[in-house]
C-alpha positions, -999 to 999 in steps of 0.1 A, spaced: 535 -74 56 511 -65 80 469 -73 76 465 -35 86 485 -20 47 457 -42 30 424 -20 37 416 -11 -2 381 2 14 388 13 47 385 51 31 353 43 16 337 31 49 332 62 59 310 73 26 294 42 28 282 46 69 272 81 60 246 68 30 239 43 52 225 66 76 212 95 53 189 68 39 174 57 73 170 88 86 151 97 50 129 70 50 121 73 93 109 110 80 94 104 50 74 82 70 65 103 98 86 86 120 59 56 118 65 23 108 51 15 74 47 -17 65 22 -43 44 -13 -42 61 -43 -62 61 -75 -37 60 -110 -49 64 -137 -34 46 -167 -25 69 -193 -11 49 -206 -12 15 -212 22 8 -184 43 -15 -169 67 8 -132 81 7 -125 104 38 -91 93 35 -87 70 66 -94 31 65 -105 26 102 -129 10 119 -152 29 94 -138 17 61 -149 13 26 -136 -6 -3 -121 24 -18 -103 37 18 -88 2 21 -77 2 -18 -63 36 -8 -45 31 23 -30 -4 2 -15 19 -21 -3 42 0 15 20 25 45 0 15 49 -36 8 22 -65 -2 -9 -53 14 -42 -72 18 -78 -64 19 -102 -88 32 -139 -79 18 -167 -93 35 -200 -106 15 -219 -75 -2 -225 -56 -28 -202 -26 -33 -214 -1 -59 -189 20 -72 -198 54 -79 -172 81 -73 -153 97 -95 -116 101 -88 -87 130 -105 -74 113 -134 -97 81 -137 -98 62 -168 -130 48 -158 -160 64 -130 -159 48 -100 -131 23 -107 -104 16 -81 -68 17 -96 -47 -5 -77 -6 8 -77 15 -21 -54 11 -51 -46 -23 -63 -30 -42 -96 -27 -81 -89 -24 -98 -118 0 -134 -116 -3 -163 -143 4 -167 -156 -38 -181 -142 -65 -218 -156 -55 -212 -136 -26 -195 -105 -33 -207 -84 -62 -208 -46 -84 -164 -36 -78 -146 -24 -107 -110 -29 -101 -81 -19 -124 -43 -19 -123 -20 -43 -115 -40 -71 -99 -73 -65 -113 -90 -102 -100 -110 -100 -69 
C-alpha cells in the first residue's frame, strides 16, 4: 500500500487554502491595506476635543477613540493634568464619559497628579 492512497484531506486542502486566503485578503481591506495593530497614544493636551485623529494634537478622548478603534491591547500614556470632560457623545450613558470597548491599559502620572476623567466600560481604573 502506497503513502499516496492515504490522503483522507488532500480534497479538502483546497477549501481550506481558499478560506485561508479569503480571510487575509478581508482583513488587508477591511483595514485599508494598513497594518493595524495595539498602539500606545500619548495624550498631549487637556482640553476635550474629538476631530477624530490622535496625532501629535491629541486629547484624552481621540486617544480612548483611536484605542477602540484599532485592534489588540492598546495603551494610552496620560501625562499630569487635569482633563475635564465635557462632550456629549451618540448613545452615552453618562455626559462626557469615555466608554472604553477592547482592551486598554491607561498610564498616567497618579491620582495626586492626574485628575477630573470619567471612564467607563471594560477597564474603568485609570
Amino acid at each position: 500500500m502506497s503513502l499516496m492512497s492515504h490522503r483522507p484531506h488532500s480534497r479538502a486542502f483546497p477549501f481550506v487554502a481558499m478560506a485561508i486566503l479569503t480571510t487575509t485578503v478581508g482583513l488587508f481591506l477591511a483595514t485599508g491595506g494598513q497594518p493595524v495593530e495595539a498602539a500606545t497614544l500619548t495624550v498631549t493636551k487637556g482640553a476635550d476635543t474629538n476631530d477624530g485623529v490622535c496625532d501629535a494634537d491629541c486629547s484624552l478622548r481621540e486617544a480612548i477613540g483611536a484605542a477602540n478603534a484599532a485592534f489588540g491591547a492598546d495603551t494610552v500614556e496620560l501625562p499630569a493634568g487635569t482633563y475635564t470632560l465635557n462632550l456629549a457623545g451618540a448613545g452615552e450613558d453618562a455626559t462626557g464619559d469615555l466608554d472604553i470597548t477592547g482592551d486598554l491599559t491607561i498610564n498616567g502620572a497618579g491620582a495626586a497628579a492626574t485628575s477630573g476623567a470619567r471612564v467607563a466600560g471594560k477597564n474603568p481604573a485609570l
